[in-house]
BABALO-537177 format. One record per atom (N, C-alpha, C): x, y, z; residue in three letters. Coordinates in steps of 0.05 Angstrom, whole numbers, plus 5000, padded with zeros to 4 digits. Each point is the difference from the previous one (the first is absolute). Layout:
% residues N
XYZALA...
***
This chain:
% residues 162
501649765000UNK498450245000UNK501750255000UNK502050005019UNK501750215000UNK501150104969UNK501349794987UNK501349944979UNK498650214969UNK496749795009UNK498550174977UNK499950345007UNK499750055022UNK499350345010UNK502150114994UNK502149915000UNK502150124991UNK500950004972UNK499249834980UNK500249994978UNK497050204991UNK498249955004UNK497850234986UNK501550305003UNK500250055036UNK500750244995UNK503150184991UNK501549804989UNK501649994976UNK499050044976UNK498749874992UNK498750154974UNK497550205000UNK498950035017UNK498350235005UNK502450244998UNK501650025018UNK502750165002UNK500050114978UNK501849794981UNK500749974973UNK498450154983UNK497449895002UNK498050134980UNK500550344999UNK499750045029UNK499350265009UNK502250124990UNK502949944999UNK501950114997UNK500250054965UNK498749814994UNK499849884965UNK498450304988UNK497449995015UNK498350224993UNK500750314997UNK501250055024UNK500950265004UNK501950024976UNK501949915002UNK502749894973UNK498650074980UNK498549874982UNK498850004980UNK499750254989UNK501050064974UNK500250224978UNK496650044996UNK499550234999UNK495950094987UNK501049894971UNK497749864990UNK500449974969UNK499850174989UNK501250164967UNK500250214987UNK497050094994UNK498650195004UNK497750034999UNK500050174970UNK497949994985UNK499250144971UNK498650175013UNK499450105013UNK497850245008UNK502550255005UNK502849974996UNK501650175021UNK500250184973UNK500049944973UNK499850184980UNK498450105002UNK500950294994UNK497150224999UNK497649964972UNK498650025011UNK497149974978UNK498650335003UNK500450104976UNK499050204993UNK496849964986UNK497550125020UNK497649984974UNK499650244988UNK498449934984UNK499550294980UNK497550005007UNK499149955021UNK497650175004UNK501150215017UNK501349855031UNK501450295016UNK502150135002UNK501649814976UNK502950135006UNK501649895025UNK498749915020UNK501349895022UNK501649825004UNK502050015013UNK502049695002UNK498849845024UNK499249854995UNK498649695008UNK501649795001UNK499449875018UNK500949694989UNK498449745002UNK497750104985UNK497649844996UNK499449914969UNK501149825000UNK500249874967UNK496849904988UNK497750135016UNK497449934988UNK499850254984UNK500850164996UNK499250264988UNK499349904968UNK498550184997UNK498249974973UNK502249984974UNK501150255002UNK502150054971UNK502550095027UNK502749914993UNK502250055019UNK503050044971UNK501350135018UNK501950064992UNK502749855011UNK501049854994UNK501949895020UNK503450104997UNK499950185021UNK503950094995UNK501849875021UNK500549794991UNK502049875015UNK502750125025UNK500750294979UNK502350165012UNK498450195024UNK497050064993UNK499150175021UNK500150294984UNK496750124999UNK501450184975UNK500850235031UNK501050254972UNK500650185017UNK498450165011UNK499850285012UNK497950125013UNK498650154980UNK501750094966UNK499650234990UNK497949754979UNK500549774996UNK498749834985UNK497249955004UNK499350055029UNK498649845008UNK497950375002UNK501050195012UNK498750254990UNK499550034976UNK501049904989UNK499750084968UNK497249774987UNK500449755008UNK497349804999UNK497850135009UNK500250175028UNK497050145009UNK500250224983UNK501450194988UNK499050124995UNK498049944966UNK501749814989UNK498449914979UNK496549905011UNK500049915027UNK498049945009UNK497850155004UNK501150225012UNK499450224987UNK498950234977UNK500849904992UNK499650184974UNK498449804985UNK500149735006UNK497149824979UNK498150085017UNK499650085027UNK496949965022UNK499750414987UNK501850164996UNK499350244980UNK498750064985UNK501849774977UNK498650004973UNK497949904998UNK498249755018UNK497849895005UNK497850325003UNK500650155022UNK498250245006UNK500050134984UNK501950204978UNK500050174975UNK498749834985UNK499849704997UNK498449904977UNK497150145004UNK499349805030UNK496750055009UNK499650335003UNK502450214990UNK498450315006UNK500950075025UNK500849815025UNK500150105028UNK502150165001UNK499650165019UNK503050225006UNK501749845019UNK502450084997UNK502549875024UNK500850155022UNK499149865018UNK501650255024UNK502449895001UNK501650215005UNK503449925012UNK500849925025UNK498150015019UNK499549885029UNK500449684989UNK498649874993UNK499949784991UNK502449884979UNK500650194985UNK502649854979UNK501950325008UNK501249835025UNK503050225009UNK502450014979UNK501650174993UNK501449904989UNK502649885015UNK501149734980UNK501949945021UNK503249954991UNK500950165026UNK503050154992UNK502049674995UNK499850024976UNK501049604995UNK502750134994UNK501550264996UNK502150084998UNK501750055016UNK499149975030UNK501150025025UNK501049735018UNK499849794984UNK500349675009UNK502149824980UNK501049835016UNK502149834979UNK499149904967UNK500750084989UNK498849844969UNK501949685001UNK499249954978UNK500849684993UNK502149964997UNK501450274976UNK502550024983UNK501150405021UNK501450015018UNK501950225012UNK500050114981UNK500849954972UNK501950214985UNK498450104984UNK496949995001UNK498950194994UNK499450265011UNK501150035032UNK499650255008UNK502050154994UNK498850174973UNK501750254981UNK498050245002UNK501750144995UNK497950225001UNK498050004979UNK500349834985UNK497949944973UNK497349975011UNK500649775018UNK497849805016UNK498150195015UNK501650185011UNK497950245026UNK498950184975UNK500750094981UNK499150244984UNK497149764985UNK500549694993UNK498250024988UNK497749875023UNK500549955024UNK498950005024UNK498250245012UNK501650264995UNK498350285007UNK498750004974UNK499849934977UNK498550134978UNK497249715008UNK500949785006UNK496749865000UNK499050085028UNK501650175026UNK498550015018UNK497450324996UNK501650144978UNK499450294995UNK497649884987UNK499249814975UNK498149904984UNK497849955013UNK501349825022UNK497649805015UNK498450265024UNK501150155010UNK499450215020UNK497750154972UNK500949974973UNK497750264981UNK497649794993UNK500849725015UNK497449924988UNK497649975013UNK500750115030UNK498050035018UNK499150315002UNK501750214988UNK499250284998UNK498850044972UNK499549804991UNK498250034972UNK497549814999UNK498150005015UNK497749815008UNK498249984970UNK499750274986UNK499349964970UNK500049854982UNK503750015003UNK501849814976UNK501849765015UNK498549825011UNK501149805011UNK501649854989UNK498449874971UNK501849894988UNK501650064985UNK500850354985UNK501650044990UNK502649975022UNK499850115026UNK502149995024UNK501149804999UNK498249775016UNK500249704999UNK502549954974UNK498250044979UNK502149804975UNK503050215003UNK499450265005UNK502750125002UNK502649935021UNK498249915024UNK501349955026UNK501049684989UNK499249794992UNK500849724978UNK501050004996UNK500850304969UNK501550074989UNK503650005016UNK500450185018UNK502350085007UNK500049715018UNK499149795008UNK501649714999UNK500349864985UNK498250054971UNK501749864982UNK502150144982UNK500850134999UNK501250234998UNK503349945018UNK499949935023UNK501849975020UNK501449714993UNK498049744993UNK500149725003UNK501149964976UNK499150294972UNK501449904976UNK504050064992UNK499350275014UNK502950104995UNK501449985028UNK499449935016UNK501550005027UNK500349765018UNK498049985013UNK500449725016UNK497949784990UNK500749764991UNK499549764989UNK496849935021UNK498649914994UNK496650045011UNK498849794981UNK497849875005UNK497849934996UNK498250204981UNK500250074969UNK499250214985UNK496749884990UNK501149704999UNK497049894982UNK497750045026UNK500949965034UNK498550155014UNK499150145000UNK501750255003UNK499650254997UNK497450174983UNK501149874976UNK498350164973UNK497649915009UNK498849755006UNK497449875006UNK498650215017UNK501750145021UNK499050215017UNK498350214980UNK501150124981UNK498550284983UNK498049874993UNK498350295004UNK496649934988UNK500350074980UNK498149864972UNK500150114974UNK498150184996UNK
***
């Protein structure tokens, strides 16, 4: 009797020591999952449509996904006639955060940065001409994505109303 009590709680021991020891298995949830509904980093792989960036995007990437998000829940309201308040679509300083690629912060990058923040600010002081603004404010990102920093353009364009 002795013999066995002492052999169980040897491997009870063991186990216990086994368990703690034991490496977590590599989990797939630890990559970031971007959705395009909120822009949000998740790590919930049920999401409807997902984006999967293995490296983790950057901060200016991931501003830059809402603001496209943005600007489609926009272009939805100028379709139906509705006006946009700017309370609701802030603009956001995606020029003040790490981008993907460093070596685009040139002074190129901020001038064509102040010209779409100057656009997007006239398209809420022009409640009239929404969509002329709108496609103007488009404009100076695709404008930026063609001659300057490398972008998602076939995106982009999908944004202007015809």
């Amino acid at each position: 009797m002795k013999k066995s009590t002492i052999i169980i709680l040897c491997l009870l021991f063991g186990a216990l020591i086994y368990a703690c020891n034991k490496q977590p298995a590599k989990d797939n949830t630890s990559n970031n999952v971007v959705s395009k509904q909120g822009d949000s980093v998740e790590t919930n792989c049920a999401t409807e449509e997902t984006i999967m960036d293995p490296n983790g995007a950057k901060p200016m990437a991931l501003m830059m996904r809402q603001m496209v998000l943005n600007a489609q829940l926009m272009r939805e309201k100028i379709i139906r006639n509705e006006k946009l308040d700017s309370l609701k679509y802030p603009f956001i300083r995606f020029y003040l955060v790490e981008p993907t690629d460093p070596k685009v912060l040139e002074p190129q990058f901020y001038e064509n940065a102040r010209l779409f923040q100057e656009a997007y600010f006239e398209l809420f002081n022009h409640p009239a001409e929404q969509t002329k603004f709108y496609n103007l404010a488009i404009g100076k990102c695709i404008s930026c994505h063609e001659n300057y920093c490398s972008g998602p353009l076939k995106r982009i364009r999908k944004l202007l109303i015809q």
